[in-house]
Legacy VTK file of the C-alpha trace (Angstrom):
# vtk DataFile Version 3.0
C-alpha trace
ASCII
DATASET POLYDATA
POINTS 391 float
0.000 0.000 0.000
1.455 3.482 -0.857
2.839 5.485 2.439
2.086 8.952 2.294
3.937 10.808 4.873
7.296 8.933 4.644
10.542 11.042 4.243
13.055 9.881 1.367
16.309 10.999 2.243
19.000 11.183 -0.739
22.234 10.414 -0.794
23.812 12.519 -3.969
27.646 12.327 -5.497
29.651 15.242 -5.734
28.658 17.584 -8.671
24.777 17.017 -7.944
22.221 18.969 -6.393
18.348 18.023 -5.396
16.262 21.282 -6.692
13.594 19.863 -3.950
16.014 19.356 -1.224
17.996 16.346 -0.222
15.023 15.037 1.799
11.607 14.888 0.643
7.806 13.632 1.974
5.732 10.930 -0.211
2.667 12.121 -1.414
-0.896 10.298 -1.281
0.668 8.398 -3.942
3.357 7.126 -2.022
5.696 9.071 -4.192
8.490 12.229 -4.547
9.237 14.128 -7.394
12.544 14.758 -7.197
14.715 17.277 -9.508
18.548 16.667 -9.778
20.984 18.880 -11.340
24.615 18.958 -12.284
27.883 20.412 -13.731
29.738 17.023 -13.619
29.367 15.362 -17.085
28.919 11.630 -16.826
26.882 9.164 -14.936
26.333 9.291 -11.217
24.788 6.853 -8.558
21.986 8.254 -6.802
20.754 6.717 -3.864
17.173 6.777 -1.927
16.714 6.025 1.978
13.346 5.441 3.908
12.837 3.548 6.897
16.138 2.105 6.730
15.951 0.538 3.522
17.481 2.484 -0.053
17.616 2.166 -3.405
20.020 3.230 -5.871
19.691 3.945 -9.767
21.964 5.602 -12.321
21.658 9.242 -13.880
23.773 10.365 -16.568
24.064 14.309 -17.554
25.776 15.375 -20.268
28.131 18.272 -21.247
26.225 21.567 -23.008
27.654 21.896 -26.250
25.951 25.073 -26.409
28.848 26.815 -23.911
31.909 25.077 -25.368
35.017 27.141 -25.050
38.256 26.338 -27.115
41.368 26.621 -25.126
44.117 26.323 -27.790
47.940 25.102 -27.346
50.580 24.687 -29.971
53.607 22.162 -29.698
56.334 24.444 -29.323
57.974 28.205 -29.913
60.808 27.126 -32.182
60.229 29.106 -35.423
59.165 26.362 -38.433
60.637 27.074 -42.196
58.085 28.299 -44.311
58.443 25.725 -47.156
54.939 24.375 -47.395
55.904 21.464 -45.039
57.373 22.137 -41.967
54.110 21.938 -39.653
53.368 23.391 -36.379
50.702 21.392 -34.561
47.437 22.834 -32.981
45.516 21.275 -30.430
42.169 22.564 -29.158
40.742 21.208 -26.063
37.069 21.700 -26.063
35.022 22.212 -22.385
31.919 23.733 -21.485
31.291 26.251 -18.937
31.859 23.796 -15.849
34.743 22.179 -17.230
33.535 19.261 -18.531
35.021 17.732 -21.806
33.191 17.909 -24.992
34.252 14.975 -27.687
32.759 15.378 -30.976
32.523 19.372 -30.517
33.483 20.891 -33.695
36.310 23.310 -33.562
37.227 25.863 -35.817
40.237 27.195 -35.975
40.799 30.622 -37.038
43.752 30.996 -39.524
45.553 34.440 -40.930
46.102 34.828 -44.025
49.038 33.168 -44.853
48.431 30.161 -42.284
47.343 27.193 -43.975
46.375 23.517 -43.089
49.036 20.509 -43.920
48.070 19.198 -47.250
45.373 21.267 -47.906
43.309 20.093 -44.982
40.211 21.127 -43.048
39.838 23.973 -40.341
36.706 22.337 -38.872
37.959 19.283 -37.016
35.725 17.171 -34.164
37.296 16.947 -31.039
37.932 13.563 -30.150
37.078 11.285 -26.733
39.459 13.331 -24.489
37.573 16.649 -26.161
40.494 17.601 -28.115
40.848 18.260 -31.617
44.043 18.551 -33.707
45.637 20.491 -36.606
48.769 20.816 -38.236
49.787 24.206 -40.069
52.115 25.398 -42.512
53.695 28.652 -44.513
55.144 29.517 -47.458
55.564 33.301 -46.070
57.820 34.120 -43.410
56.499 36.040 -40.172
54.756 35.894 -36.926
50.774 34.896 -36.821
48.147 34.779 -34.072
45.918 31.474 -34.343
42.359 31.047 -32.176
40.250 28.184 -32.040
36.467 28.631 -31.508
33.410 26.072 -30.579
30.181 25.864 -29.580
29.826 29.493 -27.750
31.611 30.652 -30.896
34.160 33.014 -28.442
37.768 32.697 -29.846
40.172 30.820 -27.861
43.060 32.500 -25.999
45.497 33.424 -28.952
48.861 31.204 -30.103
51.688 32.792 -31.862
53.720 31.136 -34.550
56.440 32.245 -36.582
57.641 31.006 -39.943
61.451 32.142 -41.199
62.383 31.741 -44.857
64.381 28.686 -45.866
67.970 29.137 -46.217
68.318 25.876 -48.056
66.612 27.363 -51.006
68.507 30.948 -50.537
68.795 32.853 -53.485
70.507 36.423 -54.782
67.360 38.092 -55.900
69.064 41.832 -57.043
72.174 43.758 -56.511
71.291 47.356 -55.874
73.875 49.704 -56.989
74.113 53.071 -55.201
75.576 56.046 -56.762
76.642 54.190 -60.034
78.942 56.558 -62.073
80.662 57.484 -59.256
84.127 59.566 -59.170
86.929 57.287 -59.211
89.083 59.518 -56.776
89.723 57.087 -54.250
87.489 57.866 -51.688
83.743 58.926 -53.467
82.235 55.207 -52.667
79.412 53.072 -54.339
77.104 51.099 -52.299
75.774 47.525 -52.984
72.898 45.904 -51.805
72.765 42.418 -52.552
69.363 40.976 -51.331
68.480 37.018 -50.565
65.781 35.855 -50.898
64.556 31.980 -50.569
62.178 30.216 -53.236
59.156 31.589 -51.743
60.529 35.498 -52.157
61.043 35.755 -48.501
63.764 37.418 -47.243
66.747 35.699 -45.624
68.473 37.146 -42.626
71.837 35.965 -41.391
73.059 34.527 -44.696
76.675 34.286 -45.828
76.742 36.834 -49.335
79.932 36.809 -51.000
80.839 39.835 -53.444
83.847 39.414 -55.680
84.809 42.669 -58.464
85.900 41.509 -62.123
89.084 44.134 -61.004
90.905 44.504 -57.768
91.361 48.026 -58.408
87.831 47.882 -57.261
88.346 48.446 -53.260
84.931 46.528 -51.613
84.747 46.714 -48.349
84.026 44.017 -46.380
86.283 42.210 -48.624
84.730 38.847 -48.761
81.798 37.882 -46.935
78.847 40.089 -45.236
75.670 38.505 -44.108
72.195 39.898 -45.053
70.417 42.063 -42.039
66.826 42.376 -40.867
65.606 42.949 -44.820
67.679 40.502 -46.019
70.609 42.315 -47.599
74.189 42.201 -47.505
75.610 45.825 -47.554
79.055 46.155 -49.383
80.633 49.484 -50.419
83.388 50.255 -53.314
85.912 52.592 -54.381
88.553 52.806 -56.549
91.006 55.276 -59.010
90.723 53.599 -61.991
87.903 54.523 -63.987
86.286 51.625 -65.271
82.735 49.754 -65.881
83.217 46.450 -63.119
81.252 43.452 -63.428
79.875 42.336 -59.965
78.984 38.681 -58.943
77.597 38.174 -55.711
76.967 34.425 -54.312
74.964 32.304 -51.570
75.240 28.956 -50.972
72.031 26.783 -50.774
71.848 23.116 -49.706
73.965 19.855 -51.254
77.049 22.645 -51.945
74.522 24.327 -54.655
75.359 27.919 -55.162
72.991 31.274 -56.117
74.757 34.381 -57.884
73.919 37.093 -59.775
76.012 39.619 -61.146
75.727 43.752 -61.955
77.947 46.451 -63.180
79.087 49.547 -61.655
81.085 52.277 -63.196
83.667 54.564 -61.806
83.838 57.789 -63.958
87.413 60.302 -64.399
86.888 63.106 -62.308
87.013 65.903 -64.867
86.295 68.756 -62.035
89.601 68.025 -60.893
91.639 67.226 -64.148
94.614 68.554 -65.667
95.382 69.965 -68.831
99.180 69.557 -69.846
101.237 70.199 -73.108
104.518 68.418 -74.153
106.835 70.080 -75.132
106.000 73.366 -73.379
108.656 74.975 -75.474
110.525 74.321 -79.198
113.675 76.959 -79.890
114.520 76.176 -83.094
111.904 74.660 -86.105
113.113 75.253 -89.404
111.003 77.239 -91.354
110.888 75.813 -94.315
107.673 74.548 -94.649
108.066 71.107 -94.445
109.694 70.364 -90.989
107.143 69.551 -88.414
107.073 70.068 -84.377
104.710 67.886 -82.569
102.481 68.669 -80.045
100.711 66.307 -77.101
97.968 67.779 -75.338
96.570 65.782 -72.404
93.378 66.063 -70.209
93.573 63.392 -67.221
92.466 63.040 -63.687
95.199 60.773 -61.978
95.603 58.456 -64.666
92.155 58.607 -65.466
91.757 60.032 -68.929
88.737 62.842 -69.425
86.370 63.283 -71.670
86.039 67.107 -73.169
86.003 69.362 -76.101
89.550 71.230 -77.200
90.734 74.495 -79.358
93.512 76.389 -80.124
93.981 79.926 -80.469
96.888 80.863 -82.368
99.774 83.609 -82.234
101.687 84.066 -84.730
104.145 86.703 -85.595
103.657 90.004 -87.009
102.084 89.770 -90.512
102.166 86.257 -90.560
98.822 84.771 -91.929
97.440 81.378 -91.932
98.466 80.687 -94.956
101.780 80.854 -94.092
102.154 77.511 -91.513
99.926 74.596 -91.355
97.954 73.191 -87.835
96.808 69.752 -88.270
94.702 68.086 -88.247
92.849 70.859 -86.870
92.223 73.167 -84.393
89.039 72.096 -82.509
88.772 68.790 -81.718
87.368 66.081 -78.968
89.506 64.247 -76.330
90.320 60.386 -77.105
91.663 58.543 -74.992
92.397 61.840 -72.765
94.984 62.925 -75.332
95.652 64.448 -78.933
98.676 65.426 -80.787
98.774 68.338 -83.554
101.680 68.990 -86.010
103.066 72.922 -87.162
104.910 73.765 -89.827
105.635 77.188 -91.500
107.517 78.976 -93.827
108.161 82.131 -91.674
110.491 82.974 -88.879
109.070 83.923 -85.815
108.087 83.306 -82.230
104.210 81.306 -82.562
102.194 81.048 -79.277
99.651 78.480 -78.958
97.352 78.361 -76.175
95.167 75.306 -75.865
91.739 75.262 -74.106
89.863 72.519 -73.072
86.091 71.804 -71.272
85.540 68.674 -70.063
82.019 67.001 -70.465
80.630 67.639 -67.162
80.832 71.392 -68.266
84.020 71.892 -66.296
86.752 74.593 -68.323
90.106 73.622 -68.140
93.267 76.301 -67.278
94.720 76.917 -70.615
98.189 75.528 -71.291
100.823 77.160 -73.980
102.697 75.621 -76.474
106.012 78.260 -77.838
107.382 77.437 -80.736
110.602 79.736 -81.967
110.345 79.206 -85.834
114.038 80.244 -87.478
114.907 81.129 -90.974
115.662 78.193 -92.939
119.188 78.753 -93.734
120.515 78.926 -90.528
120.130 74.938 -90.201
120.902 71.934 -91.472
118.239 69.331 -91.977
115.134 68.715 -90.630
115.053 69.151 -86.845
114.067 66.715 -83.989
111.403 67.332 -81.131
112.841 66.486 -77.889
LINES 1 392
391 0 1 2 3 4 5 6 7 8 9 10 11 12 13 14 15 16 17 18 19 20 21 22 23 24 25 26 27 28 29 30 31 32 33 34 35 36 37 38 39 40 41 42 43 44 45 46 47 48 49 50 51 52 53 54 55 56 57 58 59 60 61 62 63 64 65 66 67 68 69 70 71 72 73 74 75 76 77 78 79 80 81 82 83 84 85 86 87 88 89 90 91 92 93 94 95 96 97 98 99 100 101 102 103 104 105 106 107 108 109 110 111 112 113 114 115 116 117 118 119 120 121 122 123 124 125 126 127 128 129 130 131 132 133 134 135 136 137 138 139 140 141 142 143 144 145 146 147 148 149 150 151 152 153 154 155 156 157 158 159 160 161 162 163 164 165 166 167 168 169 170 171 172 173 174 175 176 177 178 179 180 181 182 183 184 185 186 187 188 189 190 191 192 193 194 195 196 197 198 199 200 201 202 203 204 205 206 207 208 209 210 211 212 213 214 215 216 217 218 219 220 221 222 223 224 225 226 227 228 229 230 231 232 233 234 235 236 237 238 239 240 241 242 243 244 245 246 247 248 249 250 251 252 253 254 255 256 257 258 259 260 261 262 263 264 265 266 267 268 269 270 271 272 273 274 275 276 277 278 279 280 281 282 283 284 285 286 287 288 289 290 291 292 293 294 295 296 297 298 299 300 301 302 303 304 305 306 307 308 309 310 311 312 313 314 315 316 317 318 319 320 321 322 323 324 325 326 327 328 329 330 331 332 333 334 335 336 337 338 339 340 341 342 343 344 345 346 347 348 349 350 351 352 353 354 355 356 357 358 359 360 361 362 363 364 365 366 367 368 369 370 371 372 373 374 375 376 377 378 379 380 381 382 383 384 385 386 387 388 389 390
């Protein structure tokens, strides 16, 4: 017969509560209603006293998927290479808001740009029995990332960092940067060279070994040898020299299995004309025959160091008192353009005198040369014998 009146007294596991209070009366009905509650996941023994005697039956609550919170780990800090296959792996463990596991959650995990699964595989992965779910990650592009996971609440995880560094095994010279090309080859006016290195994905390569060699040694670099790249992957080289020249540079890396990258450029060293010199040889001739046919010869040179310049040339002309131009003979003639940084002109005349020639040069980079003389004492023909010798 049902007992009305009795008092059930409950005996409940950790994690569970009685909404109606851990005793309770039987009704008419000889019953209790009784309303458990949780936030322990899993199955739990309840058991029910009266009178001395109990009973005990089996609940089972379940995680809420609904509040599932991500809380995201990566296998280590060591940088990968960003080749497409060197994988960092991501691991999501997946609870809800009382700490209980959640297997079979789906997780998503939230990838930058650049950030890509292994073999082209899924972001959405379902956690597994111990509520974790698992992803490995690669890079072809060098740099630091932030990765969060997210599940059922949809609230990103706390945030990972991995970083990706370029390969050096695929290191290559991607340009050589030449700084003030056409520079003055005095010596100390310098050139800068940037070689940059780059690996097969264009990323740049820090701390590699760059090599720059000159097709001359009278190109100065400086470090001679070896420099490795910086920050933005470049190896910084300067060069100087006082030969002015066109140089072919070759710069080199080595990659893996002894392979080698190199690239060359060319940088050019240009005379300094502001500073050149304008000379004559002989400055002076005492005694040309005038007859005509005897010849003095005349070097003009326009150099900086031994550097020859570039530049236009003319002659202005003094001859002696009623002396015309058709009397001696210039050749071949009197305006001309440096080769070479030098030019030679012949005289000859048929009357006596004391000639004067001043040469006047301008180099190319609009620079006008001091004017240098030439004399030239031209004596009556029968006062020698034969034709006479320049010095």
């Amino acid at each position: 017969n049902p007992l009305q009146g009795q008092e059930v007294t409950l005996t409940l596991p950790q994690g569970v509560t009685s909404k109606t209070g851990n005793t309770v009366t039987t009704n008419a009905a000889g019953k209790v209603d009784i309303e458990l509650m949780s936030t322990v996941a899993g199955e739990h023994s309840i058991t029910a006293s009266v009178n001395n005697a109990q009973k005990t039956v089996t609940v089972k609550f379940k995680a809420d998927f609904s509040t599932g919170q991500a809380i995201l780990e990566v296998d280590g800090s060591t940088p990968k290479v960003a080749n497409d296959n060197d994988a960092f792996t991501l691991t999501a463990t997946v609870k809800d808001q009382y700490g209980n596991l959640l297997p079979g959650a789906v997780v998503v995990f939230n990838l930058p740009r650049g950030v890509k699964p292994l073999a082209d595989g899924n972001i959405m992965v379902n956690a597994d029995k111990e509520g974790k779910a698992e992803l490995k990650v690669v890079s072809v592009t060098a740099g630091t990332y932030e990765i969060t996971a997210s599940a059922g609440n949809d609230q990103p995880s706390n945030a990972q960092s991995v970083t990706f560094v370029a390969d050096k095994t695929t290191a290559t010279i991607s340009s050589i940067e030449v700084i003030g090309n056409r520079a003055v080859a005095d010596g100390k006016t310098k050139q800068t060279y940037k070689v940059t290195v780059t690996d097969a994905n264009n990323n740049l390569l820090k701390d590699s070994d760059v090599t720059l060699t000159a097709s001359s040694e009278n190109l100065v670099l400086d470090p001679k040898g070896t420099a490795k790249t910086n920050e933005q992957g470049q190896a910084v080289f300067t060069g100087s020299t006082t030969i002015a020249a066109t140089y072919t540079l070759t710069a080199k890396v080595e990659q893996a299995n002894g392979q080698v990258s190199t690239k060359t450029a060319e940088s050019k060293f240009v005379a300094d004309d502001k500073n050149a010199v304008l000379a004559a040889s002989p400055e002076r001739v005492d005694s040309l025959v005038a007859d005509g046919k005897t010849t003095a010869t005349m070097t003009v040179t326009l150099m900086a160091g031994v550097n020859p310049v570039g530049g236009s040339i003319w002659v202005d002309i003094e001859a002696p008192e009623g002396v015309t131009e058709k009397d001696y003979q210039f050749l071949p003639s009197k305006a001309d353009h440096f080769s070479g940084g030098k030019i030679t002109r012949t005289f000859s005349t048929s009357k006596p005198g004391v000639y004067t020639f001043t040469f006047n040069a301008l180099t190319y980079g609009g620079y006008e040369m001091t004017p240098v003389k030439v004399t030239i004492n031209a004596v009556a023909a029968e006062t020698e014998n034969g034709e006479e010798e320049m010095p």
